[in-house]
VEXSE-604057 format. One record per residue: residue in one letter; x, y, z of N, C-alpha, C in turn. Coordinates in steps of 0.1 Angstrom, whole numbers, padded with zeros to 4 digits, always signed. Atoms other than C-alpha are relative to their C-alpha. Last residue first. Layout:
AXYZXYZXYZ...
This chain:
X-0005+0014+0013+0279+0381+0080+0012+0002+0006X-0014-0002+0003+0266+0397+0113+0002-0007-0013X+0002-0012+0007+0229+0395+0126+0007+0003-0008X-0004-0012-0006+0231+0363+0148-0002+0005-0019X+0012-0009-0003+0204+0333+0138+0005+0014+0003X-0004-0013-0010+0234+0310+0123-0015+0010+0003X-0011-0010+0003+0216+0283+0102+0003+0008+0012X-0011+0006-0009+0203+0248+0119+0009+0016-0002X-0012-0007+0006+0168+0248+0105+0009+0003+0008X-0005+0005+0012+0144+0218+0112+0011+0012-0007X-0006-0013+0010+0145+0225+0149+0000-0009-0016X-0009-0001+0010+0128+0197+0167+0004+0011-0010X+0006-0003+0015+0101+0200+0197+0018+0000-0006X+0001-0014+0008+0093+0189+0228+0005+0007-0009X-0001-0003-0014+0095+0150+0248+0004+0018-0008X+0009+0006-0012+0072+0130+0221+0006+0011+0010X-0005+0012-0005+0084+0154+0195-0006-0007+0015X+0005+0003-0014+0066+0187+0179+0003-0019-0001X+0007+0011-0001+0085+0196+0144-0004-0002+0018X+0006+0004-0012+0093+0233+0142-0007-0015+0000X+0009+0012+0000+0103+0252+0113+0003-0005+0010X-0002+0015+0003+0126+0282+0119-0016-0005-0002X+0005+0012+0001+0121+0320+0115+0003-0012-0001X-0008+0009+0002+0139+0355+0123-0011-0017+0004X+0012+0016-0002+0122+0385+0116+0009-0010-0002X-0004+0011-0003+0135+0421+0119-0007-0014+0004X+0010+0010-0003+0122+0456+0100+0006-0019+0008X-0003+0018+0007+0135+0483+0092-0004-0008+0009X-0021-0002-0009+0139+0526+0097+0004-0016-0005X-0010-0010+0009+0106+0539+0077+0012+0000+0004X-0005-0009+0016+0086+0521+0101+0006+0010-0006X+0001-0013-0003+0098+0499+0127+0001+0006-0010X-0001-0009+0022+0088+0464+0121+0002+0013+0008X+0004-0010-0003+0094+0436+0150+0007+0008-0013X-0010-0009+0008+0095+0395+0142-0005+0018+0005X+0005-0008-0002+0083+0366+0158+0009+0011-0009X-0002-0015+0006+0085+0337+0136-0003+0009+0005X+0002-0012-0009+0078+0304+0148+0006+0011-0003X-0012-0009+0001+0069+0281+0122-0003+0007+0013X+0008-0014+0006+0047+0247+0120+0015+0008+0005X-0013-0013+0010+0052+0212+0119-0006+0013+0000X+0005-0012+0002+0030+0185+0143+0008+0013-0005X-0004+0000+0014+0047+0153+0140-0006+0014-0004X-0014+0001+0006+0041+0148+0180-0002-0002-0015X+0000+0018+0003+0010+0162+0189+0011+0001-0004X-0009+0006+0007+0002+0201+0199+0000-0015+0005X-0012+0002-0009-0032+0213+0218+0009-0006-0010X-0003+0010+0007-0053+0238+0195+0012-0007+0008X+0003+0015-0011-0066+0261+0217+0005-0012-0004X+0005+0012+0007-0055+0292+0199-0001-0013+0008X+0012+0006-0003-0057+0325+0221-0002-0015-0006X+0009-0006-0014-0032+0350+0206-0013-0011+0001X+0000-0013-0003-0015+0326+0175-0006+0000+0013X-0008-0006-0016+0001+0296+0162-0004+0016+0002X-0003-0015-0003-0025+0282+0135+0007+0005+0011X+0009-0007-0010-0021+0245+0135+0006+0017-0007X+0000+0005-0013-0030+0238+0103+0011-0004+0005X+0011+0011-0002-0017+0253+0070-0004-0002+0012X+0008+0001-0009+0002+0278+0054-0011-0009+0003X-0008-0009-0004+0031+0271+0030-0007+0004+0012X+0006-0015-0002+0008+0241+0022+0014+0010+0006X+0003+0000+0009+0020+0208+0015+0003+0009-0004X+0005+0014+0005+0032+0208+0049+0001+0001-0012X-0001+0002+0010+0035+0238+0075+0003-0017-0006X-0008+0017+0003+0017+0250+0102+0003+0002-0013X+0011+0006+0004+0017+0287+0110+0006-0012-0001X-0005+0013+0010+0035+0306+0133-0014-0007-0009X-0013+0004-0001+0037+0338+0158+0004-0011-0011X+0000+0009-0012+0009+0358+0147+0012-0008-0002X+0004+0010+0004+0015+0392+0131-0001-0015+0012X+0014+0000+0006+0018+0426+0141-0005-0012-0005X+0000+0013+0003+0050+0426+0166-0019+0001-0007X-0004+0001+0012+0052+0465+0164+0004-0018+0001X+0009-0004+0009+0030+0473+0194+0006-0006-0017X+0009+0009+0007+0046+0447+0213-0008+0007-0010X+0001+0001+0015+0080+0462+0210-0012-0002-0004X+0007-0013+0001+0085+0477+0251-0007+0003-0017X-0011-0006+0002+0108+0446+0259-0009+0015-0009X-0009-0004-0011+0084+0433+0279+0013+0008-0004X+0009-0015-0008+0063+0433+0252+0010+0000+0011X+0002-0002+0010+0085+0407+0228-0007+0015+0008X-0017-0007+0001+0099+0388+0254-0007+0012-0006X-0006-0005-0014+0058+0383+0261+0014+0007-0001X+0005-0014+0001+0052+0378+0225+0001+0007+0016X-0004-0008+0007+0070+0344+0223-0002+0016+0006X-0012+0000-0008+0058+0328+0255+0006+0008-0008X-0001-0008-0015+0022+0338+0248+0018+0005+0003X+0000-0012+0002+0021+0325+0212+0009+0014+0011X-0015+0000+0006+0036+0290+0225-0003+0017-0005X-0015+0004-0011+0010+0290+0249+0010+0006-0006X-0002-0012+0000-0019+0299+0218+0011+0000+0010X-0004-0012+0009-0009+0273+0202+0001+0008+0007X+0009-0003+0010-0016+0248+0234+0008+0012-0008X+0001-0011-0003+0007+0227+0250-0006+0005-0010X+0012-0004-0012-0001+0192+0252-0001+0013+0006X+0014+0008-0003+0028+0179+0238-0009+0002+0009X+0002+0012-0013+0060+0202+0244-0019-0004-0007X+0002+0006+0006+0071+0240+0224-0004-0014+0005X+0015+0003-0008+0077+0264+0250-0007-0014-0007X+0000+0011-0015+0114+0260+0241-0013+0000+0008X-0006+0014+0005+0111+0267+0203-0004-0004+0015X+0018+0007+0008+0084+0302+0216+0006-0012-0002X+0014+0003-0009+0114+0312+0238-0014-0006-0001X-0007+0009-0006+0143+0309+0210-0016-0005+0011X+0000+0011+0010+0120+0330+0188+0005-0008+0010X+0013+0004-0002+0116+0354+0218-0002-0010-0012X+0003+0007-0012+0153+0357+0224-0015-0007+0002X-0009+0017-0001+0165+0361+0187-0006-0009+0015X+0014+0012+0011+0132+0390+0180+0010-0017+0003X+0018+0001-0007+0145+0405+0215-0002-0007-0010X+0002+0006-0006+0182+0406+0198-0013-0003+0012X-0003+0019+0008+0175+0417+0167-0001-0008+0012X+0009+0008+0006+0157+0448+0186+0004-0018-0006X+0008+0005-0006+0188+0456+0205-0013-0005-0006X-0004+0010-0004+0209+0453+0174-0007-0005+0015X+0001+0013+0010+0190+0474+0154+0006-0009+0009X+0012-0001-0006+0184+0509+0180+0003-0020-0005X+0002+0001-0014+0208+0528+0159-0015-0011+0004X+0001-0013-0005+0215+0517+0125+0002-0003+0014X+0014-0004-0003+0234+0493+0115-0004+0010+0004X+0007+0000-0012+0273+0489+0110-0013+0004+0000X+0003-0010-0003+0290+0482+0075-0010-0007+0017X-0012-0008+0001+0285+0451+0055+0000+0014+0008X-0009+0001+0008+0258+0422+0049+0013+0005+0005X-0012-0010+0008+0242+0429+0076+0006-0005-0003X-0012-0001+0000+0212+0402+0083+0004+0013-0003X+0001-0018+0002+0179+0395+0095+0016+0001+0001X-0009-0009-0005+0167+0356+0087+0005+0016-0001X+0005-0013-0001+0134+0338+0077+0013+0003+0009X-0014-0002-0010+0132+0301+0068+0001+0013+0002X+0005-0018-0008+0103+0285+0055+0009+0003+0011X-0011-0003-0008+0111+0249+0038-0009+0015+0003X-0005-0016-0001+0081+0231+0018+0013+0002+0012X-0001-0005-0013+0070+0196+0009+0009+0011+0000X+0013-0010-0002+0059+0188-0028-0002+0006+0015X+0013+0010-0001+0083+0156-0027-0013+0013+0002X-0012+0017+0003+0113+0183-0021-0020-0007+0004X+0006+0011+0000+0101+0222-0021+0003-0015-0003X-0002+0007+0011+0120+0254-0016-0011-0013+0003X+0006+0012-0005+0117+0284+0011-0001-0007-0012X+0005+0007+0011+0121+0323+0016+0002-0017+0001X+0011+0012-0005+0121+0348+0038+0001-0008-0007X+0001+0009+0006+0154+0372+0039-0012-0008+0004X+0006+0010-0001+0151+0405+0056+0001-0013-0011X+0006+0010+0007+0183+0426+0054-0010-0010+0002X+0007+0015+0002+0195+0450+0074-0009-0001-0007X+0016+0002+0006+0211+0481+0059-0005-0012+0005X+0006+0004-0010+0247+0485+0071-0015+0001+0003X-0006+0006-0012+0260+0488+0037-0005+0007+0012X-0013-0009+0000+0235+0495+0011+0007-0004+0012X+0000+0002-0009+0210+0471-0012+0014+0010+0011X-0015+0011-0006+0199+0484-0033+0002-0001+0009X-0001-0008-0012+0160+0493-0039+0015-0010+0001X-0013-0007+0004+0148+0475-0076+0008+0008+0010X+0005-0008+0012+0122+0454-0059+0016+0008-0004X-0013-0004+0002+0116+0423-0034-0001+0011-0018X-0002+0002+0005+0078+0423-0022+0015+0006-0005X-0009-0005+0008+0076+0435+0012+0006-0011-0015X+0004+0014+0009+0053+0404+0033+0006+0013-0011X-0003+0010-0005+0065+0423+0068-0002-0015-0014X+0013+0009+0013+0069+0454+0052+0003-0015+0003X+0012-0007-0008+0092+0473+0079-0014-0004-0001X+0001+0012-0008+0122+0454+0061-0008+0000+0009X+0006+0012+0010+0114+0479+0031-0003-0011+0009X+0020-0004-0001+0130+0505+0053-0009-0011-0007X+0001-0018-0008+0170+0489+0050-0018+0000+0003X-0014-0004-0001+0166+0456+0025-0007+0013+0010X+0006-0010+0000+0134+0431+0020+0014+0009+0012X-0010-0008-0009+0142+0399+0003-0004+0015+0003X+0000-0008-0007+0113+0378+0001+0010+0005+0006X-0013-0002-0012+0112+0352-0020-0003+0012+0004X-0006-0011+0007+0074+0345-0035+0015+0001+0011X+0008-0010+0004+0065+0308-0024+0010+0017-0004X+0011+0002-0003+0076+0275-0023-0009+0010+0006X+0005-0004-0011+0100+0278-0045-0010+0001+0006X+0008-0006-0003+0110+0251-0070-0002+0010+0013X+0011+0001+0011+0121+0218-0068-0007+0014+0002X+0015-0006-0002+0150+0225-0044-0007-0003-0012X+0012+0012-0005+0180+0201-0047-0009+0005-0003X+0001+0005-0008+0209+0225-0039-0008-0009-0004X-0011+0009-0002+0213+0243-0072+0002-0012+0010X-0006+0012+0009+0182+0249-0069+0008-0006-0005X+0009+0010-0005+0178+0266-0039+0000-0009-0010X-0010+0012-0010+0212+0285-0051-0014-0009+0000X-0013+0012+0006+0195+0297-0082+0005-0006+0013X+0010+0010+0008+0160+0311-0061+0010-0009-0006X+0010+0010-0012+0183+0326-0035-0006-0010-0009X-0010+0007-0003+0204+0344-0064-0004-0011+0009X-0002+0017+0010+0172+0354-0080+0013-0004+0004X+0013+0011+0002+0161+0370-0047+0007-0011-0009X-0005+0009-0010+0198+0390-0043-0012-0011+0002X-0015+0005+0003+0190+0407-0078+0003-0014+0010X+0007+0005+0011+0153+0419-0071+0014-0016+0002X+0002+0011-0007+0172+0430-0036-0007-0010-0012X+0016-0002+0000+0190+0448-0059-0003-0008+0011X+0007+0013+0007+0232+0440-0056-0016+0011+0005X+0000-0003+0019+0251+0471-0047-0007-0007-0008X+0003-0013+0002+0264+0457-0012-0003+0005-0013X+0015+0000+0002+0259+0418-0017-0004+0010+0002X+0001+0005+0017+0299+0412-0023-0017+0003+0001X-0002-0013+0006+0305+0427+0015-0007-0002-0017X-0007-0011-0003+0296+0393+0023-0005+0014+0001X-0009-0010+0008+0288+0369+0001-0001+0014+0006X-0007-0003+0004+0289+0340+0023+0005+0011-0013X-0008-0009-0007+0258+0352+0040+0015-0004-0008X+0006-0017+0006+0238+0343+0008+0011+0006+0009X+0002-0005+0018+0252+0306+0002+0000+0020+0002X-0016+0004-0004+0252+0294+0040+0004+0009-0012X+0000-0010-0008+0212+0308+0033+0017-0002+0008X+0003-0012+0010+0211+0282+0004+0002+0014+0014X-0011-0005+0012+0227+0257+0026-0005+0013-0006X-0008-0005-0007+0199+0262+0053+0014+0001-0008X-0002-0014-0002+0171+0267+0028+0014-0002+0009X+0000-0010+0011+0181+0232+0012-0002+0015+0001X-0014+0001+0007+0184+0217+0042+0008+0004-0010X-0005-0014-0006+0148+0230+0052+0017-0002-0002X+0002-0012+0007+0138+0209+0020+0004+0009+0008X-0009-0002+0012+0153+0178+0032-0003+0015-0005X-0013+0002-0009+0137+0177+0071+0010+0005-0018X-0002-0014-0006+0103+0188+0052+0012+0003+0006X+0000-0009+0013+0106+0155+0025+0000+0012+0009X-0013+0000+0010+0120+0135+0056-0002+0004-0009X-0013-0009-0004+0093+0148+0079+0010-0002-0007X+0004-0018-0002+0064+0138+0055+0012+0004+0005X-0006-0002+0014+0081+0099+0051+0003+0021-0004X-0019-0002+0002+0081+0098+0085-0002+0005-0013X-0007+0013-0001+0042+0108+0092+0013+0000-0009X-0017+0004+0011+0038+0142+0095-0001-0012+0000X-0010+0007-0004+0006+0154+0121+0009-0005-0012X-0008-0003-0011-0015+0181+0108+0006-0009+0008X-0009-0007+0009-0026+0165+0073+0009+0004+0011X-0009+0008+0008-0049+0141+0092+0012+0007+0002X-0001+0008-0015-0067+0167+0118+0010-0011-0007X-0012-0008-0009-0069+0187+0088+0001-0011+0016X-0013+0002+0002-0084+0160+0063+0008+0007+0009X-0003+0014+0002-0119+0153+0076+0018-0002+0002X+0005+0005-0012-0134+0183+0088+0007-0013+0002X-0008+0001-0009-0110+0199+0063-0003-0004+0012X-0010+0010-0005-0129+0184+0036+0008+0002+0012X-0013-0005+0005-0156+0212+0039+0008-0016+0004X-0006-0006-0009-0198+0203+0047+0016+0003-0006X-0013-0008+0008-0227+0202+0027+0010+0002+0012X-0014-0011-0003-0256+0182+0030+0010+0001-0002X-0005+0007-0008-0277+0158+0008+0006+0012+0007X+0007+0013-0016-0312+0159-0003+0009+0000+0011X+0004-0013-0009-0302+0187-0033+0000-0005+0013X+0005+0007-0010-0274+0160-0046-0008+0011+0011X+0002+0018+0005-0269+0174-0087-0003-0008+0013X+0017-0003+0008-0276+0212-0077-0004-0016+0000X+0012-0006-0012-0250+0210-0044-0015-0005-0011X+0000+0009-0012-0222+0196-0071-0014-0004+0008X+0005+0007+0012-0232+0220-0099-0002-0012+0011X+0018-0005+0003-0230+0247-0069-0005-0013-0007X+0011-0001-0011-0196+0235-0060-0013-0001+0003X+0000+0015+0005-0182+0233-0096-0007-0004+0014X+0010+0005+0010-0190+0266-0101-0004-0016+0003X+0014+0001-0005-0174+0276-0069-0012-0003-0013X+0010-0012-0001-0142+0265-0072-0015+0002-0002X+0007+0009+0011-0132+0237-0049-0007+0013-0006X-0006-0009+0012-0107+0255-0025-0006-0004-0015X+0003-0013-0010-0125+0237+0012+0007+0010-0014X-0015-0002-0004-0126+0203-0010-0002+0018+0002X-0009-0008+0013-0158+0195-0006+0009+0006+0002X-0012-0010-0006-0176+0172+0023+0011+0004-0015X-0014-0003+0006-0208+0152+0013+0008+0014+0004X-0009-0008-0004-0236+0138+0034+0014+0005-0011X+0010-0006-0010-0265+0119+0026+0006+0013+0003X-0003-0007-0014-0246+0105-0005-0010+0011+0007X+0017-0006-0010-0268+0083-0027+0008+0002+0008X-0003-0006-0017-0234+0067-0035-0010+0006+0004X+0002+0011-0008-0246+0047-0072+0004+0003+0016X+0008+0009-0002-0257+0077-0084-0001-0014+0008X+0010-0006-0009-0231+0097-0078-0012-0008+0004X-0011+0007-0008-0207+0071-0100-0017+0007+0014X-0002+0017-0005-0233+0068-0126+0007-0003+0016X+0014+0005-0006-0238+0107-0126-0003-0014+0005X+0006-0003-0012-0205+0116-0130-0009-0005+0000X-0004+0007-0008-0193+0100-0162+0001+0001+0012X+0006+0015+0005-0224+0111-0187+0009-0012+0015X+0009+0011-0004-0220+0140-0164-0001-0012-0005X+0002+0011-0011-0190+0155-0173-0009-0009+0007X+0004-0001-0017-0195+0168-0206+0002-0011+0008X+0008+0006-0009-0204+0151-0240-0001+0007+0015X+0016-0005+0009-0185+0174-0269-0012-0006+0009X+0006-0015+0000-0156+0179-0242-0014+0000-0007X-0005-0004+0010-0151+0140-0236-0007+0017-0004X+0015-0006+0008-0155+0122-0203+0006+0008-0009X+0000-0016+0008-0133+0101-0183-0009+0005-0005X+0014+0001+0013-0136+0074-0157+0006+0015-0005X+0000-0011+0004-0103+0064-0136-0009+0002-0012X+0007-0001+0008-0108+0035-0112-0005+0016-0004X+0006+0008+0014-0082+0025-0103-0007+0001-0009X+0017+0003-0001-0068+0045-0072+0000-0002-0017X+0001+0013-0004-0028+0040-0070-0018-0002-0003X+0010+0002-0013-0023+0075-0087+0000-0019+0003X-0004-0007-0013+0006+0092-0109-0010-0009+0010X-0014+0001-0005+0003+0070-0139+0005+0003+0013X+0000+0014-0004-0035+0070-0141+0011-0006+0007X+0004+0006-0007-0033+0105-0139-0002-0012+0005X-0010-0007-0008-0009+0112-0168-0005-0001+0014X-0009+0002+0001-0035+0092-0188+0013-0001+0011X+0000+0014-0010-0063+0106-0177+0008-0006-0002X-0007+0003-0010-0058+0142-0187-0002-0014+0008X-0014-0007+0003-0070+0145-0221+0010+0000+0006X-0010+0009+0010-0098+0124-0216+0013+0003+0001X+0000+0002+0008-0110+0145-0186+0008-0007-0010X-0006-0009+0006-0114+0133-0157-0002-0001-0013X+0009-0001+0013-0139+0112-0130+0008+0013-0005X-0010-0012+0002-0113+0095-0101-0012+0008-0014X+0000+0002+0014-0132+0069-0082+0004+0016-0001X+0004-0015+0006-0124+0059-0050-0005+0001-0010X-0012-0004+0007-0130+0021-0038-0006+0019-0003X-0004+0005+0015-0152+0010-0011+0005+0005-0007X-0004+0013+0000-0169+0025+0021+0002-0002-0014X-0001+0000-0013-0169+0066+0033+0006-0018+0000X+0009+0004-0011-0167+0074-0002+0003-0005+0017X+0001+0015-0014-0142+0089-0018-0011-0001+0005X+0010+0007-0011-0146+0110-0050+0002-0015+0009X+0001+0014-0005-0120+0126-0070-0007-0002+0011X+0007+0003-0010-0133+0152-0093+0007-0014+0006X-0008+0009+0001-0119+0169-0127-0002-0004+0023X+0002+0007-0014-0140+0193-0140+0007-0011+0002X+0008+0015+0001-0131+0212-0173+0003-0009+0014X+0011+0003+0006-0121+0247-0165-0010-0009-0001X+0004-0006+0014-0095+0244-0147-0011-0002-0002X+0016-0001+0007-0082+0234-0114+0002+0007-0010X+0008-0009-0003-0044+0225-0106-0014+0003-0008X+0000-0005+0013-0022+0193-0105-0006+0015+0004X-0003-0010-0002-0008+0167-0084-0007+0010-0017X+0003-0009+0014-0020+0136-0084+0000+0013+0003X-0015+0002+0009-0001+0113-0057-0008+0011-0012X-0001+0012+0013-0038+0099-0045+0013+0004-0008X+0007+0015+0004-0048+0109-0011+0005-0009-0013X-0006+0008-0013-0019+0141+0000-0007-0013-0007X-0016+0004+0000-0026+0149-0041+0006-0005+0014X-0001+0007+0011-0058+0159-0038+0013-0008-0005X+0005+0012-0004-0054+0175-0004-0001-0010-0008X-0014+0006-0014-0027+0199-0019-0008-0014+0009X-0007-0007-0007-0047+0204-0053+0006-0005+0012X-0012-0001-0001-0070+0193-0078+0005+0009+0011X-0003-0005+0011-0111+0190-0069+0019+0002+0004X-0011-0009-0002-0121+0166-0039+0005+0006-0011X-0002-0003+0011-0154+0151-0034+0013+0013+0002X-0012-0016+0002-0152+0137+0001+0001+0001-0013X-0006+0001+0013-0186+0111+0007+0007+0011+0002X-0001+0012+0010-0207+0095+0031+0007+0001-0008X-0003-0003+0016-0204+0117+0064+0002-0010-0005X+0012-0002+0007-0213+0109+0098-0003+0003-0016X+0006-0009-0002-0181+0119+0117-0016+0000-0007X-0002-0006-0012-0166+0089+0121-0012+0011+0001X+0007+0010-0011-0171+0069+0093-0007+0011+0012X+0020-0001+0009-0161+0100+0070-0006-0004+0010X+0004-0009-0010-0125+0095+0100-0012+0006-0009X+0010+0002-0016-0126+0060+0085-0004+0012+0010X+0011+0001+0002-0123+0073+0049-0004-0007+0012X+0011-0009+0001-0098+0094+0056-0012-0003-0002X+0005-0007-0013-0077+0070+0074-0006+0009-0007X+0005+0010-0012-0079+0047+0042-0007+0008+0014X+0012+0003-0001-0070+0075+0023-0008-0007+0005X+0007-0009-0004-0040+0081+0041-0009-0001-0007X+0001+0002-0012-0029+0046+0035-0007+0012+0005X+0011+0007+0004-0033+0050-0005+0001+0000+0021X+0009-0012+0005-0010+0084-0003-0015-0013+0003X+0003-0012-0014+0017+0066+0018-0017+0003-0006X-0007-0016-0002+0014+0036-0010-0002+0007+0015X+0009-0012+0000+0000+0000+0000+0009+0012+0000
């Protein structure tokens, strides 16, 4: 049995569970945790349907069944042909599940939704994630060793950026992005796993600062964010550097509050502590040290497939941590029109509290 066919299994016992008969799931990150088929929606409908008991079925178009057959362990792949439409090979399958209950993939767009809803009026409606997040948010091995490899690949590639020095005074931050993007792949990376983010001097104030023609100048910190993909699993790494030259005023006490309260959210970290806990322990350094107004975001998200995903680490979350449980802790403080500091690892939760998946230097200095 595949990874991908075993987590179907458990998804169709946690349907059991909850009362539901059916997960119709359109392409994307849960579509691909169940069956290996990776792709993105379009136009023409493309549906895989679990039921709660007995095989999936996959209903695509001609064009694309093929390349799906290859990628998936589920068998039974019906197609349909543009001059006929999807129903001739929906309706048989629908038909024969008289679902009571169905759960849709929480990003299914909404045409395909409605058509869904029109074709079972009898049955209710609920989101895959009733099913799959409680899944998705623990790792099994295979999961940590494609997240353990891909933060490997930001921690070289970030071995990569501070080795150049003085050499990255004069560079764009445009410039110092596509260098990040070439090393990540030189290393391994398939890809980034989302926009880089280098954000130089004032720019570092912009906590999601798209990288732009602004040079970079000596003693300017530097935000770096950025992140690669191995087996479709992500890295998210986030460091505050000087290249060259001495910082401003004020910069090295702040770096170190965002280094101590990062360090403090890793060691709150423990089974059976809740998100928002780990929020607390962070953002505490974080006020006590007179910053909280400029800590604006929440401390972490989980990561997986998804760049953001379940648990949500913020103010108040109840969600208690499990061992395989991955997310980020990121506190970071923005002062505007001066710069901005954020320093991020990944985070696995272990039976006795939690695993660094990034290993780079966290001081300030190249």
């Amino acid at each position: 049995m595949t990874p991908s066919e075993r987590r179907a299994r458990r998804a169709q016992s946690r349907l059991d569970d909850i009362g539901a008969d059916l997960l119709a799931l359109s392409p994307g990150r849960d579509c691909y945790y169940l069956t290996g088929v990776d792709g993105e929606q379009s136009d023409r409908l493309q549906l895989l349907l679990l039921p709660a008991d007995g095989d999936p079925t996959f209903v695509v178009p001609r064009l694309e069944a093929e390349p799906i057959r290859a990628a998936t362990w589920v068998d039974d792949v019906r197609t349909w042909d543009d001059d006929t439409g999807p129903d001739p090979a929906l309706d048989p399958v629908l038909d024969s599940l008289s679902p009571s209950r169905i759960l849709l993939a929480d990003r299914m767009w909404t045409e395909f939704s409605l058509a869904l809803q029109r074709r079972l009026p009898d049955a209710s409606v609920g989101l895959a994630s009733e099913v799959l997040g409680p899944l998705r948010r623990r790792k099994d091995e295979r999961e940590l060793d494609a997240l353990r490899a891909a933060a490997d690949i930001a921690d070289a590639t970030m071995r990569d950026v501070r080795a150049l020095g003085p050499d990255a005074v004069g560079m764009t931050e445009a410039e110092l992005a596509a260098f990040v993007e070439d090393r990540l792949a030189a290393h391994g990376g398939e890809g980034v796993a989302f926009e880089t983010i280098v954000a130089s001097g004032p720019n570092g104030a912009d906590p999601h600062h798209a990288s732009d023609e602004r040079e970079i100048r000596a003693g300017d910190p530097v935000v770096l964010d950025f992140g690669t993909r191995v087996e479709g699993y992500v890295s998210d790494q986030t460091r505050t550097v000087v290249f060259a030259g001495e910082p401003p005023d004020e910069f090295e006490t702040v770096h170190e509050v965002v280094r101590e309260a990062q360090s403090a959210g890793v060691a709150a970290v423990d089974p059976g502590v809740t998100t928002g806990a780990v929020d607390r322990a962070v953002r505490e350094v974080v006020e006590d040290a007179g910053y909280g107004d400029r800590f604006v975001h929440r401390t972490g998200h989980g990561v997986g497939l998804d760049v953001h995903e379940a648990p949500n680490v913020a103010a108040g979350g109840e969600t208690e941590l499990e061992p395989g449980m991955v997310f980020s802790v990121e506190p970071g403080v923005y002062l505007p029109d001066r710069f901005g500091v954020r320093i991020e690892d990944l985070v696995v939760v272990t039976a006795d509290g939690a695993e660094r998946l990034n290993h780079t230097d966290r001081r300030w200095r190249c």
